[in-house]
LOGU-626870 format. One record per residue (C-alpha): x, y, z; residue number from 0. Coordinates in nm, 4 decimals. Layout:
<rec c1="X" c2="Y" c3="Z" resi="NUM"/>
...
END
This chain:
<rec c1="5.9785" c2="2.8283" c3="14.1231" resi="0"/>
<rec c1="6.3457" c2="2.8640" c3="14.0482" resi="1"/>
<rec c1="6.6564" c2="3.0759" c3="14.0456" resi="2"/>
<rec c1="6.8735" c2="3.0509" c3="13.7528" resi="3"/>
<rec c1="7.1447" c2="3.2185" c3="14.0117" resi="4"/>
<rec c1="7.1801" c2="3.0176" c3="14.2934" resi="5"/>
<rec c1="7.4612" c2="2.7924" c3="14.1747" resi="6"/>
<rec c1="7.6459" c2="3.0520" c3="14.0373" resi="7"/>
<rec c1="7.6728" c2="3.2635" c3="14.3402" resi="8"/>
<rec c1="7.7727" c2="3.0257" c3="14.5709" resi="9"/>
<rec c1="8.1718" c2="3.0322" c3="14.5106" resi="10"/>
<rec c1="8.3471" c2="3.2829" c3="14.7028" resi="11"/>
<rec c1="8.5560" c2="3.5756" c3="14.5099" resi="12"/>
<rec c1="8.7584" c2="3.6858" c3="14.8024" resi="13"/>
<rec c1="8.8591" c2="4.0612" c3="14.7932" resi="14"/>
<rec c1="9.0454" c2="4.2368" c3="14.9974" resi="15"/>
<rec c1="8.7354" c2="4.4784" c3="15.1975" resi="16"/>
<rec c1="8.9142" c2="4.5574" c3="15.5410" resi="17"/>
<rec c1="8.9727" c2="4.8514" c3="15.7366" resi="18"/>
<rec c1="9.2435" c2="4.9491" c3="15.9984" resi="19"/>
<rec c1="9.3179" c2="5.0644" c3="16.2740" resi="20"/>
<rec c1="9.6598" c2="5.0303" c3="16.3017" resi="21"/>
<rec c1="9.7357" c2="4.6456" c3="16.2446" resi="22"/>
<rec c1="9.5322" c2="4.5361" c3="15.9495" resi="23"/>
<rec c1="9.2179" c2="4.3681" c3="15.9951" resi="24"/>
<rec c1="9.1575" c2="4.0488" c3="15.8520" resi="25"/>
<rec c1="9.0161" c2="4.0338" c3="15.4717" resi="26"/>
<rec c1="8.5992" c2="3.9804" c3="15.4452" resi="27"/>
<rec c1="8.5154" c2="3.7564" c3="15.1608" resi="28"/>
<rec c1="8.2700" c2="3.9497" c3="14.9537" resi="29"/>
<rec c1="8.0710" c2="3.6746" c3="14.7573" resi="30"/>
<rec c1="7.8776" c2="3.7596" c3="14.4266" resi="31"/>
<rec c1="7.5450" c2="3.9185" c3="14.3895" resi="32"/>
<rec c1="7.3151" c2="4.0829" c3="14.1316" resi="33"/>
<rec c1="7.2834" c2="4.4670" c3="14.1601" resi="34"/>
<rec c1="6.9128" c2="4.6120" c3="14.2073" resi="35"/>
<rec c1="6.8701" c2="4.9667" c3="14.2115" resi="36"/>
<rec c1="6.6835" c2="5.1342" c3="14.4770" resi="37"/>
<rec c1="6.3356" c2="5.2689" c3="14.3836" resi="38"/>
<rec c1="6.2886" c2="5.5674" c3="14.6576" resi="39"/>
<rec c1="6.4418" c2="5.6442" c3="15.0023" resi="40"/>
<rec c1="6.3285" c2="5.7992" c3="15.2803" resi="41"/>
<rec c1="6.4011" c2="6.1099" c3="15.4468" resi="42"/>
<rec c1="6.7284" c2="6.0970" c3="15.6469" resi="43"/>
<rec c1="6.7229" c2="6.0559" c3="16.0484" resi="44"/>
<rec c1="6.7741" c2="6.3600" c3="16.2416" resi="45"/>
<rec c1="7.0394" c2="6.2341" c3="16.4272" resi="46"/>
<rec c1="7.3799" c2="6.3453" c3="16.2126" resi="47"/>
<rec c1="7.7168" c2="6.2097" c3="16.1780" resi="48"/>
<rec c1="7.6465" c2="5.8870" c3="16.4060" resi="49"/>
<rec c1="7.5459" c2="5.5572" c3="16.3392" resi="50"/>
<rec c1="7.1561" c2="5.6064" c3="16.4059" resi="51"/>
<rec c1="6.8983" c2="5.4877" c3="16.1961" resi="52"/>
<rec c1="6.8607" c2="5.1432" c3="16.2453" resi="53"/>
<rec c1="6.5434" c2="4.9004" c3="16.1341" resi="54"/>
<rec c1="6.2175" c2="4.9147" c3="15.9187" resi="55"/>
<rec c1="5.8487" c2="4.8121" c3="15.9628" resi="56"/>
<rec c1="5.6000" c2="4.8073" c3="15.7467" resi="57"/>
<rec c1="5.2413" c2="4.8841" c3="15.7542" resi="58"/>
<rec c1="5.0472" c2="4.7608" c3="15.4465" resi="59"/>
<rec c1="4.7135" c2="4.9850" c3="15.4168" resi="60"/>
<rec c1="4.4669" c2="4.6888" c3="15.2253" resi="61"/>
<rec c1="4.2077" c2="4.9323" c3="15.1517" resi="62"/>
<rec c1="4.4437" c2="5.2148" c3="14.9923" resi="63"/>
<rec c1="4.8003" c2="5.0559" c3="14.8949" resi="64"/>
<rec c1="4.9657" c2="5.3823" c3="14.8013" resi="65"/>
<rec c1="4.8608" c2="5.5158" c3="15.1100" resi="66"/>
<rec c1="5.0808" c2="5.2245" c3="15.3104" resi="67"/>
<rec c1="5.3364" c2="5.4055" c3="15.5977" resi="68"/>
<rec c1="5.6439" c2="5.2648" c3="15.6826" resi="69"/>
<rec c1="5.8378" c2="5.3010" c3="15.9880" resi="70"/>
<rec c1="6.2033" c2="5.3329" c3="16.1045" resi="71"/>
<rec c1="6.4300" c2="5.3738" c3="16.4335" resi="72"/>
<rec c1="6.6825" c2="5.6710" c3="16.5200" resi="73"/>
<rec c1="6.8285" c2="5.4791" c3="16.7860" resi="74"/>
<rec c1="6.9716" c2="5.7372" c3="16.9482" resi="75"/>
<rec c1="6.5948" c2="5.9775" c3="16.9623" resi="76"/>
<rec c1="6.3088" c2="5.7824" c3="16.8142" resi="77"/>
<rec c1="6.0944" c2="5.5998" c3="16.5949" resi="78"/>
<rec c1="5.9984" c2="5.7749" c3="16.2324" resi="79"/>
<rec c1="5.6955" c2="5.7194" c3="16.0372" resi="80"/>
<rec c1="5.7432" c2="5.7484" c3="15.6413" resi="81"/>
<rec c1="5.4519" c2="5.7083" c3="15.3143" resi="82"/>
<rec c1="5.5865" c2="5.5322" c3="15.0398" resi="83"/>
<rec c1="5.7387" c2="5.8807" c3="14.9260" resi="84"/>
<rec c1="5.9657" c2="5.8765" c3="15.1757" resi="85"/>
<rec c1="5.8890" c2="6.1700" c3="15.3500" resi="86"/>
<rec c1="5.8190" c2="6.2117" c3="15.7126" resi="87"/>
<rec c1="5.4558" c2="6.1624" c3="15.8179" resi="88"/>
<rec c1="5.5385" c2="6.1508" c3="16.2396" resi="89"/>
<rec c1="5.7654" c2="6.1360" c3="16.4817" resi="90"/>
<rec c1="5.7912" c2="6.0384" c3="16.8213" resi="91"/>
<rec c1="6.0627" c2="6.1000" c3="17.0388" resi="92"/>
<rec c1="6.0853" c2="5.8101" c3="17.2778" resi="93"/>
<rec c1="6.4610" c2="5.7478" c3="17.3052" resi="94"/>
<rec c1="6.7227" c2="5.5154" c3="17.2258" resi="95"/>
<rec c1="6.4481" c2="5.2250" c3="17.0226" resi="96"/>
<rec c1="6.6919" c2="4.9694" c3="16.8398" resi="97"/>
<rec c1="6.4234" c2="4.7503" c3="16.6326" resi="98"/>
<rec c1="6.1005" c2="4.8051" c3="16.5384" resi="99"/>
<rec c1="5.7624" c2="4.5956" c3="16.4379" resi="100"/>
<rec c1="5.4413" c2="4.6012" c3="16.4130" resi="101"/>
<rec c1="5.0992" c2="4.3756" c3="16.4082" resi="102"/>
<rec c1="4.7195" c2="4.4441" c3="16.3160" resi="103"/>
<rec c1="4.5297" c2="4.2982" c3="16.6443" resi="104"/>
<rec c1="4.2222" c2="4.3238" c3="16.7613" resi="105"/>
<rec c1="4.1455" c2="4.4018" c3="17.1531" resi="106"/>
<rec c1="3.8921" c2="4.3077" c3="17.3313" resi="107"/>
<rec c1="3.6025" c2="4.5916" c3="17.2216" resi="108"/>
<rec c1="3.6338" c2="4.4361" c3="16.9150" resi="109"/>
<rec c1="3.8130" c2="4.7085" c3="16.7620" resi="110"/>
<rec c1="4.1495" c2="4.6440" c3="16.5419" resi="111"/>
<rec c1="4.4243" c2="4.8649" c3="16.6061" resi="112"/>
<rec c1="4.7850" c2="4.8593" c3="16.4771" resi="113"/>
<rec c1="5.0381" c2="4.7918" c3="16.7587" resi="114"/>
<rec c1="5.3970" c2="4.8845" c3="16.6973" resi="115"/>
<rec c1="5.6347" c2="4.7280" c3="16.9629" resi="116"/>
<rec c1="5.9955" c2="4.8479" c3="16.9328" resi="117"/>
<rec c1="6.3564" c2="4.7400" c3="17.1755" resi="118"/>
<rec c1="6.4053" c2="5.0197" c3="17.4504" resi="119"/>
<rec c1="6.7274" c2="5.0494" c3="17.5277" resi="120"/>
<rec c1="6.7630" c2="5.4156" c3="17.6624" resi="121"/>
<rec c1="6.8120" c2="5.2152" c3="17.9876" resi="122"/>
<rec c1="7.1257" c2="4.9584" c3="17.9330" resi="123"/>
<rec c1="7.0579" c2="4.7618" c3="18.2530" resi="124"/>
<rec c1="6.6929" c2="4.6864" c3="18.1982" resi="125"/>
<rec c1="6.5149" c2="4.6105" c3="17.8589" resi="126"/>
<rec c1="6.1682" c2="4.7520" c3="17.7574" resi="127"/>
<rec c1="5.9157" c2="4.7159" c3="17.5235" resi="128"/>
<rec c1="5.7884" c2="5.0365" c3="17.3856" resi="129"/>
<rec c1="5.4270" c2="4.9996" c3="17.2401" resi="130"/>
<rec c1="5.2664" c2="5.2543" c3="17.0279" resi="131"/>
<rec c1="4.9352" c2="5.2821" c3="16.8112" resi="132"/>
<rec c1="4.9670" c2="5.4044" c3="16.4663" resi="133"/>
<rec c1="4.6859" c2="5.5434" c3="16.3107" resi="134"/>
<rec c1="4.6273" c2="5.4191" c3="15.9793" resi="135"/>
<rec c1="4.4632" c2="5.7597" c3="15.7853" resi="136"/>
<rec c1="4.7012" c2="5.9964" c3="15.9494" resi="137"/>
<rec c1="5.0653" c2="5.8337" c3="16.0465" resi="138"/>
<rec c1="5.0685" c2="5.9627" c3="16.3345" resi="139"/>
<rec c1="5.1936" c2="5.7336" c3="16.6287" resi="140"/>
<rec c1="5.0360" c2="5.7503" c3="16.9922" resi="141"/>
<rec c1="5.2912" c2="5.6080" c3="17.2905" resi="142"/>
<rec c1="5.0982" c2="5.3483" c3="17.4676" resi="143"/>
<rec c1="5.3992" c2="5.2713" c3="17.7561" resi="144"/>
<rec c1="5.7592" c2="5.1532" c3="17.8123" resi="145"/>
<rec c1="5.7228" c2="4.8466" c3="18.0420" resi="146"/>
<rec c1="6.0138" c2="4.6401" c3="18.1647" resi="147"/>
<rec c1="5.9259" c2="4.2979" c3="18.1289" resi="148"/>
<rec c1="6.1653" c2="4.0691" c3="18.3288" resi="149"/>
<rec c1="6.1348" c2="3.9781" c3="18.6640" resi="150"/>
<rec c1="6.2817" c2="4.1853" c3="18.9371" resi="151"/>
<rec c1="6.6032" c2="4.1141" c3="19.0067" resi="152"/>
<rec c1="6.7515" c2="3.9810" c3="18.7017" resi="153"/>
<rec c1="7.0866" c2="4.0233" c3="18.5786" resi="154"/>
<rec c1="7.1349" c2="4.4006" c3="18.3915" resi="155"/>
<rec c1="7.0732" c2="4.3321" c3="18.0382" resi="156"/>
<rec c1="7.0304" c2="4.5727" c3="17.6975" resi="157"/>
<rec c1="6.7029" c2="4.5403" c3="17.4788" resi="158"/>
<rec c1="6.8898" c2="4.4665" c3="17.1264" resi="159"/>
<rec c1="6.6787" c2="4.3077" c3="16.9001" resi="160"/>
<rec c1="6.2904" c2="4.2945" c3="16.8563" resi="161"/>
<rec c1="6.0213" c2="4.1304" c3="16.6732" resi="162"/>
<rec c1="5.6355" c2="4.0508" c3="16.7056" resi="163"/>
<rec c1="5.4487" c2="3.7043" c3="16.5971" resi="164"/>
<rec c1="5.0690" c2="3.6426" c3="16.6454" resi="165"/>
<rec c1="4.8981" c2="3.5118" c3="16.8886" resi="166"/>
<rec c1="5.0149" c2="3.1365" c3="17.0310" resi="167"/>
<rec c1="4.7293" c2="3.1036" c3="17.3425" resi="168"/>
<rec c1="4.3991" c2="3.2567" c3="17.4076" resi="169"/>
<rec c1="4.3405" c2="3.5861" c3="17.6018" resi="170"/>
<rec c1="4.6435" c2="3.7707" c3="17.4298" resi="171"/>
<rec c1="4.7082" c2="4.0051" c3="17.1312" resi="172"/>
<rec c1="5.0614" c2="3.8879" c3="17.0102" resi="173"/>
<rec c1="5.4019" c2="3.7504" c3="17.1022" resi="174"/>
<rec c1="5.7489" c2="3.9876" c3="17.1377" resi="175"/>
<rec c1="6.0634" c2="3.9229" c3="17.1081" resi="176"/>
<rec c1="6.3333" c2="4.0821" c3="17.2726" resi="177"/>
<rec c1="6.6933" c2="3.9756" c3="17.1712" resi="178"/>
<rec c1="6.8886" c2="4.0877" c3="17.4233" resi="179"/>
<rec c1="7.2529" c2="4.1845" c3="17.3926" resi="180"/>
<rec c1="7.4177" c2="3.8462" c3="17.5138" resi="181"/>
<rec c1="7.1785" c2="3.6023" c3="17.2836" resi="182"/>
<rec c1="6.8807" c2="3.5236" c3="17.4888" resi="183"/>
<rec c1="6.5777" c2="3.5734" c3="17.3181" resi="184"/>
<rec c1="6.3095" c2="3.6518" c3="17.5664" resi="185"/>
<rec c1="5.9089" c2="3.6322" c3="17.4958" resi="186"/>
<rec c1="5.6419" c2="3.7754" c3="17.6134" resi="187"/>
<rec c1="5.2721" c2="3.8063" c3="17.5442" resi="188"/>
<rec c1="5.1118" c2="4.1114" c3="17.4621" resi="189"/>
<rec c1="4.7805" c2="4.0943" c3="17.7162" resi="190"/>
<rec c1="4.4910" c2="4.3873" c3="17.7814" resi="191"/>
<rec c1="4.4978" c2="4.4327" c3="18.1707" resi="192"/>
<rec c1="4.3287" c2="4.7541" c3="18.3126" resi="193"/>
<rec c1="4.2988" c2="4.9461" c3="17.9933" resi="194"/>
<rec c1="4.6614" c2="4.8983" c3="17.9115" resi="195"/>
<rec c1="4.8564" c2="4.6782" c3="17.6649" resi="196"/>
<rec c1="5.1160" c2="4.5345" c3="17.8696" resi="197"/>
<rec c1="5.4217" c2="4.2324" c3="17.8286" resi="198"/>
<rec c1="5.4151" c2="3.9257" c3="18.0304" resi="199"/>
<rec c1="5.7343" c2="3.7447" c3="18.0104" resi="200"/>
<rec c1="5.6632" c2="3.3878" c3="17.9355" resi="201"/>
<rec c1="6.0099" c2="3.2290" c3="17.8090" resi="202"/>
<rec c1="6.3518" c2="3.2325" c3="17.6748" resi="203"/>
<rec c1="6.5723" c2="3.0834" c3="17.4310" resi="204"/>
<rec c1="6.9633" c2="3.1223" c3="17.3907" resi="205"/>
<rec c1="7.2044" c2="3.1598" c3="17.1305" resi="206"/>
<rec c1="7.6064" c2="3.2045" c3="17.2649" resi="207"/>
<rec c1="7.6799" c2="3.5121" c3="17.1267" resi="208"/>
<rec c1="7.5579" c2="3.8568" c3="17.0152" resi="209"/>
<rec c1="7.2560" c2="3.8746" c3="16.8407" resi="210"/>
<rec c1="7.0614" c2="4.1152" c3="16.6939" resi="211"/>
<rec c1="6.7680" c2="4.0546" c3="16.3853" resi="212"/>
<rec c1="6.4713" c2="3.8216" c3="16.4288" resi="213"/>
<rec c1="6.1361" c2="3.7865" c3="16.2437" resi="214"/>
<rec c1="5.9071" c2="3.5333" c3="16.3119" resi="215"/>
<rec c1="5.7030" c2="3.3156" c3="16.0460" resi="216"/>
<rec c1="5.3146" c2="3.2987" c3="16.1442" resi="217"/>
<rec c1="5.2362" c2="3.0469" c3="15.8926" resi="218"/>
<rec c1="5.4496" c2="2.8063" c3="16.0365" resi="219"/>
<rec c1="5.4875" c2="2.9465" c3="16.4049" resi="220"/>
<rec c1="5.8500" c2="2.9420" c3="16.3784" resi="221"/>
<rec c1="6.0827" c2="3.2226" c3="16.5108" resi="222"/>
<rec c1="6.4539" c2="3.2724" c3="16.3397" resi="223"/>
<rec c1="6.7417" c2="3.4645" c3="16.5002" resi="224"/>
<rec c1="7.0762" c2="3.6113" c3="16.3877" resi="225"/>
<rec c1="7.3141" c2="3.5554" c3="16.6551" resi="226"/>
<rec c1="7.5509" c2="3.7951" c3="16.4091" resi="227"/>
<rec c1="7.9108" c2="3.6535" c3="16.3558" resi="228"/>
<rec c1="7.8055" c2="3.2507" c3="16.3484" resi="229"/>
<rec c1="7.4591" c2="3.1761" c3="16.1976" resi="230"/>
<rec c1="7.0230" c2="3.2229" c3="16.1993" resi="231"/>
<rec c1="6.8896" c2="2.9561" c3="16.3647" resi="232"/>
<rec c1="6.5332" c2="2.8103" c3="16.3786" resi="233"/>
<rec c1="6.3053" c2="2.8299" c3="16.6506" resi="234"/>
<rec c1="6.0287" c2="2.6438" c3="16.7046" resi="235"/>
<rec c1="5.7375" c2="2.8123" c3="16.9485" resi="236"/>
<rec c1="5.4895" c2="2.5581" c3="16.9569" resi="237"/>
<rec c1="5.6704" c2="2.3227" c3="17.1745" resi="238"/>
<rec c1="5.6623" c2="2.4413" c3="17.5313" resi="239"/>
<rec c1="6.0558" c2="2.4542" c3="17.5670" resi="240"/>
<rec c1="6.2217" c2="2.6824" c3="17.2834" resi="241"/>
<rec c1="6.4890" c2="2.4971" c3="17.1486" resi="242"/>
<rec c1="6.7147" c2="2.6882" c3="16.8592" resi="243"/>
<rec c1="6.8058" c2="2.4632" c3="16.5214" resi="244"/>
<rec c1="7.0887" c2="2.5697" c3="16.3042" resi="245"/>
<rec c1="6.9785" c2="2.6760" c3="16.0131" resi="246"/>
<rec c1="7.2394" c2="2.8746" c3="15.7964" resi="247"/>
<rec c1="7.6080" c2="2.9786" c3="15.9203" resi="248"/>
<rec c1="7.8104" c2="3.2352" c3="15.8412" resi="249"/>
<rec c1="8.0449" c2="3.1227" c3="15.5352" resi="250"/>
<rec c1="8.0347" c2="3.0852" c3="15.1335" resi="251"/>
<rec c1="7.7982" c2="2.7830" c3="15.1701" resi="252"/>
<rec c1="7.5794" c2="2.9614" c3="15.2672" resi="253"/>
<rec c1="7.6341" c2="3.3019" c3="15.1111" resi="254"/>
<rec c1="7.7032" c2="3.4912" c3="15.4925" resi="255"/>
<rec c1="7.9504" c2="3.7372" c3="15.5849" resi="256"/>
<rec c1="7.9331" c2="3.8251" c3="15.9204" resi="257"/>
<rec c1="7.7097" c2="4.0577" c3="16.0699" resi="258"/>
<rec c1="7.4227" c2="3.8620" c3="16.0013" resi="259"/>
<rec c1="7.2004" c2="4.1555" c3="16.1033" resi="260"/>
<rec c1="6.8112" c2="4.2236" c3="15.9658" resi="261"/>
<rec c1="6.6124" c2="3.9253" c3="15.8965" resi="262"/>
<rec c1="6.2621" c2="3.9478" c3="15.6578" resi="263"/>
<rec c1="6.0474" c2="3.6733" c3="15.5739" resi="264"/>
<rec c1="5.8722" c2="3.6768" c3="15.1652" resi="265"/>
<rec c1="5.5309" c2="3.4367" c3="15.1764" resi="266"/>
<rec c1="5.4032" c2="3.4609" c3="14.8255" resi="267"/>
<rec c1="5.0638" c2="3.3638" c3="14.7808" resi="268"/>
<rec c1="5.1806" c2="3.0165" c3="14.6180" resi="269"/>
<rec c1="5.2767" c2="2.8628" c3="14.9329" resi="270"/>
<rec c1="5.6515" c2="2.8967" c3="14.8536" resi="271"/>
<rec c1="5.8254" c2="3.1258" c3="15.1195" resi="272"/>
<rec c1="6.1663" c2="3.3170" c3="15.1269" resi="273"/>
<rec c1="6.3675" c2="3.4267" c3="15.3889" resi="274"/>
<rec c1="6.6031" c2="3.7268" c3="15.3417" resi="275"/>
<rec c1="6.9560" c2="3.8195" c3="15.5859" resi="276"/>
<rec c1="7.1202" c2="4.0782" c3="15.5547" resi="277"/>
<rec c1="7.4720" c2="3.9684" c3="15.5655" resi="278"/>
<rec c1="7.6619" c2="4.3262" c3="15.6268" resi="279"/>
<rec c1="7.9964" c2="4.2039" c3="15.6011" resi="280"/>
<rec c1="7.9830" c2="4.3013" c3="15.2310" resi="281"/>
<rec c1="7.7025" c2="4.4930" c3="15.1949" resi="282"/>
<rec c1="7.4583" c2="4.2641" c3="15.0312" resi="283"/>
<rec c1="7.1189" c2="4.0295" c3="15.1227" resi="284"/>
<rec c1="7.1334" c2="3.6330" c3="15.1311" resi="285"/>
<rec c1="6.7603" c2="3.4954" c3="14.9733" resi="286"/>
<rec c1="6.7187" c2="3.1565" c3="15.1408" resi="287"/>
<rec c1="6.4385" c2="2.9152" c3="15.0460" resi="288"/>
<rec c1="6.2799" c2="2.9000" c3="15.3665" resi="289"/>
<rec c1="6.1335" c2="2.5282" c3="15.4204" resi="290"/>
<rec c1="6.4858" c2="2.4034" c3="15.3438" resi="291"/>
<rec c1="6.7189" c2="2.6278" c3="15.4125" resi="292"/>
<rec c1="6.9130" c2="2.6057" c3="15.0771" resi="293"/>
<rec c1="7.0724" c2="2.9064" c3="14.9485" resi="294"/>
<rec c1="6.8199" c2="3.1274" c3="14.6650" resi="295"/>
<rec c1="7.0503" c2="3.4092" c3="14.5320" resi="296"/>
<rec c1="7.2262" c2="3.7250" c3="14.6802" resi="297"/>
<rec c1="7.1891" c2="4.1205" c3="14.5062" resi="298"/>
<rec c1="7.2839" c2="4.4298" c3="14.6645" resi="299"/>
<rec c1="7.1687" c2="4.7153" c3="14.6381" resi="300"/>
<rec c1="7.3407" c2="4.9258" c3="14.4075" resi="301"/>
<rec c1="7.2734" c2="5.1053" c3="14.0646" resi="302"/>
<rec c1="7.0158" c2="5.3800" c3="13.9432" resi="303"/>
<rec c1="7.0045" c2="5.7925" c3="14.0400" resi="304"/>
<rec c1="6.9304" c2="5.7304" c3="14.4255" resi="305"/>
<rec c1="7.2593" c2="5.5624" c3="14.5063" resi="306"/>
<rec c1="7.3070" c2="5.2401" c3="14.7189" resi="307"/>
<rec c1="7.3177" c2="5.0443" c3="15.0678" resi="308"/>
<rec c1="7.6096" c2="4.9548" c3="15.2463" resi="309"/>
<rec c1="7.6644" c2="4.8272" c3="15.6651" resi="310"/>
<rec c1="7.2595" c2="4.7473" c3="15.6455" resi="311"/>
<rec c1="7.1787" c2="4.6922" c3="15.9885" resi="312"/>
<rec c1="6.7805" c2="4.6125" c3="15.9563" resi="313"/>
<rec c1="6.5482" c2="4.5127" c3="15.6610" resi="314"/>
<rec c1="6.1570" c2="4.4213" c3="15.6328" resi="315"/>
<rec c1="6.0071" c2="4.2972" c3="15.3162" resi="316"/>
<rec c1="5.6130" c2="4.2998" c3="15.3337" resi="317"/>
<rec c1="5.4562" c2="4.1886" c3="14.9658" resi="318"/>
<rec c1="5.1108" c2="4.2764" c3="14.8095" resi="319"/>
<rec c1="4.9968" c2="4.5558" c3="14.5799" resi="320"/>
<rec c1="5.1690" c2="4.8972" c3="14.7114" resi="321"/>
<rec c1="5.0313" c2="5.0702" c3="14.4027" resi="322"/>
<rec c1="5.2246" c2="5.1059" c3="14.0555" resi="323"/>
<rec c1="5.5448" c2="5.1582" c3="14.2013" resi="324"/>
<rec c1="5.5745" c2="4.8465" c3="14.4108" resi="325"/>
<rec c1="5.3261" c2="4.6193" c3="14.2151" resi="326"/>
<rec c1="5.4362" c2="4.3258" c3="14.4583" resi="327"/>
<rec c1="5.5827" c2="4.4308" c3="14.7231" resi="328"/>
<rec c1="5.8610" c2="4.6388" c3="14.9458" resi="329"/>
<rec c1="6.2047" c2="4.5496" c3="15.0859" resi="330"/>
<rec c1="6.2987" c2="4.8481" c3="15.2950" resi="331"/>
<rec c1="6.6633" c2="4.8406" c3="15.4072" resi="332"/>
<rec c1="6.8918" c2="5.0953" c3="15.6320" resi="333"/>
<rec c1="7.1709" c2="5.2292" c3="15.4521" resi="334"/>
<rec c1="7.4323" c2="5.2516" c3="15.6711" resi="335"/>
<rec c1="7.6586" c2="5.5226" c3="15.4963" resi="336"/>
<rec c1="7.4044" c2="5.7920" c3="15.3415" resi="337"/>
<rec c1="7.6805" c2="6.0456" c3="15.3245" resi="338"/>
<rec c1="7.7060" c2="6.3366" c3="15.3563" resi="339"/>
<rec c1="7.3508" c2="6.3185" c3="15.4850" resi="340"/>
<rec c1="7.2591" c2="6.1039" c3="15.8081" resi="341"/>
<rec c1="7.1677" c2="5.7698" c3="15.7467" resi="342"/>
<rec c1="6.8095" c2="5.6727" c3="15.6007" resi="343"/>
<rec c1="6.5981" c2="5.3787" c3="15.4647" resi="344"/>
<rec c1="6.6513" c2="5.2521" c3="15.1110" resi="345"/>
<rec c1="6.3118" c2="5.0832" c3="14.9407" resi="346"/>
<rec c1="6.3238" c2="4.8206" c3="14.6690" resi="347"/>
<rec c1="6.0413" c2="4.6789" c3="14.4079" resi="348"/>
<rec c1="5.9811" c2="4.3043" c3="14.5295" resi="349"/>
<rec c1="5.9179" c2="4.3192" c3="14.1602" resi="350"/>
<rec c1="6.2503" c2="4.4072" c3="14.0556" resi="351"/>
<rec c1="6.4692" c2="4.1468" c3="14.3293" resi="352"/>
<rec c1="6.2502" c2="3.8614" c3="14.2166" resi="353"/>
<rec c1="6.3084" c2="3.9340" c3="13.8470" resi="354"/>
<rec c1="6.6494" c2="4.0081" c3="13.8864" resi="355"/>
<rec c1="6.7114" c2="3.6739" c3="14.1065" resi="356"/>
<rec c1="6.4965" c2="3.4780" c3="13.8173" resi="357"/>
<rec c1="6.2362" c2="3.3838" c3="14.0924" resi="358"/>
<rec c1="5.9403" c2="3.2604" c3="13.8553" resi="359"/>
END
């Protein structure tokens, strides 16, 4: 594989992108990148004239690919579930959920059942995990709970971030993630216990800043973080301490303008694996090969009848047959200024970013 682009977008063009409030704020750099239109977009949140919708999941259905669902926060109401047309299947309105994810496990009837874990943060002083089953044939979500998961007494802290991985020990369905507000990363395991699906806090790593976006890598059991205005770093989780490893930083080396905010991971069936940032600062997504960390292109998204995506807070990229109109795949991002209608999710052909980034 190759990309005919990655040299050529690593210089920096700086413009002048600032806003003010009364003193000017300091220029962004806003680095080049190939436009790729939009495809579809879903239905906007129902929260209006705020700064709501916030990150994607994605549920690919094997047996039926047109029929996959996809999912998305209001963080100020709920969590949304879409079909690939964009138009609101469910709803459930569980409160102020930040991130959103979701894994195919199977409990311990036997049965599989598709667990969506999301970042509650209606409480500021103590973060929850809120777990729901979706239902595959009729998108409709069922809440499971809201469980805190730290240990009483603990210092108040805000559920940010979120993310699920498989399974790393026996006797449990999955691995969360909960980035919490000041850059600790804590994890729990998802466990049956009385008929319920509940967290068990296990461990936790530390960035020194604010961070937000995570997504962890299965294949290669390795977690990766955006602590938003420095860098993503790598994370290890089979080693029983969690140690974080730089792995890109903020700056035109790299191809990041800070907030580093939704992360997505690309795992063709090749063996050759992308990860994907959104780096907000100027509206656009940083492709990184992911064994070595070197830069693989930028785009935006920008072009065609459905308009654009700018301030993209999460993103989620999930690849396979969708049916014709995502022959490879879908990259779902929030669009951040939807006006005049509340802010929604924006979904891109895998197709079209690979061709466009000359990804062979």
């Amino acid at each position: 594989m190759k990309s005919r682009i990655a040299a050529a977008l690593l210089p920096a063009l700086f413009l002048s992108a600032c806003a003010t409030t009364g003193d000017a704020a300091a220029p962004r750099p806003r680095y080049p990148a190939i436009d790729v239109p939009a495809q579809a977009e879903t239905t906007p949140v129902g929260t209006g004239n705020a700064d709501a919708a916030d990150d994607p999941a994605i549920w690919r259905n094997a047996a039926n690919p047109a029929a996959s669902l996809l999912l998305g926060t209001d963080k100020k109401a709920g969590l949304y579930v879409y079909g690939l047309d964009g138009k609101v299947r469910d709803f459930a309105p569980a409160g102020a959920l930040n991130n959103v994810d979701l894994r195919e496990v199977r409990l311990a009837d036997g049965s599989i059942r598709i667990l969506v874990g999301a970042s509650d943060r209606t409480d500021r002083a103590e973060p929850r995990i809120a777990l729901f089953a979706l239902d595959g044939a009729t998108g409709k979500l069922t809440v499971l709970s809201s469980d805190a998961f730290l240990k009483a007494g603990h210092a108040p802290a805000e559920a940010y971030g979120f993310c699920m991985g498989g399974a790393l020990a026996a006797g449990e369905l999955a691995r969360a993630y909960v980035v919490l507000k000041d850059g600790t990363v804590a994890e729990s395991r998802l466990v049956e216990r009385e008929g319920k699906i509940v967290p068990e806090h296990v461990r936790d790593v530390k960035v020194a800043t604010q961070a937000e976006g995570c997504v962890v890598d299965d294949a290669t059991r390795t977690l990766y973080v955006a602590e938003e205005d420095v860098a993503i770093w790598k994370v290890p989780l089979v080693p029983a301490t969690l140690t974080a490893q730089s792995y890109a930083r903020v700056g035109k080396a790299d191809g990041l303008v800070d907030d580093i905010e939704g992360l997505a991971i690309a795992r063709p069936a090749d063996g050759r694996a992308w990860l994907v940032a959104s780096s907000q600062g100027d509206n656009a997504y940083a492709l990184f090969d992911l064994a070595t960390g070197k830069p693989a292109g930028r785009f935006r998204i920008e072009g065609g009848a459905i308009g654009g995506t700018s301030d993209t807070d999460g993103i989620e990229l999930v690849l396979g047959d969708f049916g014709p109109d995502f022959p490879e795949g879908v990259f779902m991002a929030q669009d951040g200024n939807n006006a005049p209608k509340a802010q929604n999710f924006k979904l891109v052909s895998w197709r079209a970013i690979r061709i466009a980034l000359g990804i062979d």
